[in-house]
C-alpha angles and dihedrals in degrees: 000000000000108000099170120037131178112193115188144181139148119268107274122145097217089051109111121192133222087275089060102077125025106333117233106239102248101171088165098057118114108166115040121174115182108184124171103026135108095257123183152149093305088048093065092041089058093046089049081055098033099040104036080156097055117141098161127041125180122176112179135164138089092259087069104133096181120124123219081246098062100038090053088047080055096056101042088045088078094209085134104045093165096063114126104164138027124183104195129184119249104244144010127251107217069151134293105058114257137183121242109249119235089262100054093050089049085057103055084043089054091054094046094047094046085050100045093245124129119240122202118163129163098268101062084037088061089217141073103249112041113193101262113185 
């Protein structure tokens, strides 16, 4: 009956979370903050199916390899429609690590926005670790 969960690890790129594997199912969580993890694609894909439930959703590290792109098909799928709130890195490692242009975080905005969900992400923060629940 977890409802918050930080989960945190230094910045190593072979370090998996607990999304990586096989998700534990956590239908009452409602805040989840992964920092530290490679975190990709896939990644996303195991917290829609482990966190139905999920309100806040804050992925954060420099081993990040999410686009913009991705990260905005995430939010208009609507597989979380519960989700309030994203804090999002400002930038992808493909590597190497890159920050996000003007254009592509006006593209993930656009589709928060379109979809009623908060985005913070370091960039507009101005930090590097933005106060995230």
């Amino acid at each position: 009956n977890i409802e918050t969960l930080h989960y945190e690890a230094p910045d190593l790129c072979s370090h998996a979370s607990v999304f990586d594997d096989e998700p534990p199912p956590c239908p009452s969580l409602r805040r989840l903050c992964l920092s530290g993890f490679d975190a990709n694609p896939q990644t996303l894909q195991a917290i829609i199916q482990a966190c139905p439930q999920l309100e806040d959703l804050a992925v954060l590290g420099r081993v990040v390899r999410i686009s913009p792109e991705q990260w905005a098909s995430f939010v208009t799928s609507g597989a979380l429609p519960s989700l309030r709130r994203l804090v999002a890195p400002s930038g992808t490692n493909q590597p190497p690590f890159t920050f996000w242009s003007p254009s592509e975080r006006k593209e993930l905005y656009d589709a928060c926005h379109a979809k009623g969900v908060e985005l913070a992400s370091l960039a507009a923060k101005g930090n590097s670790h933005p106060t995230v629940f």
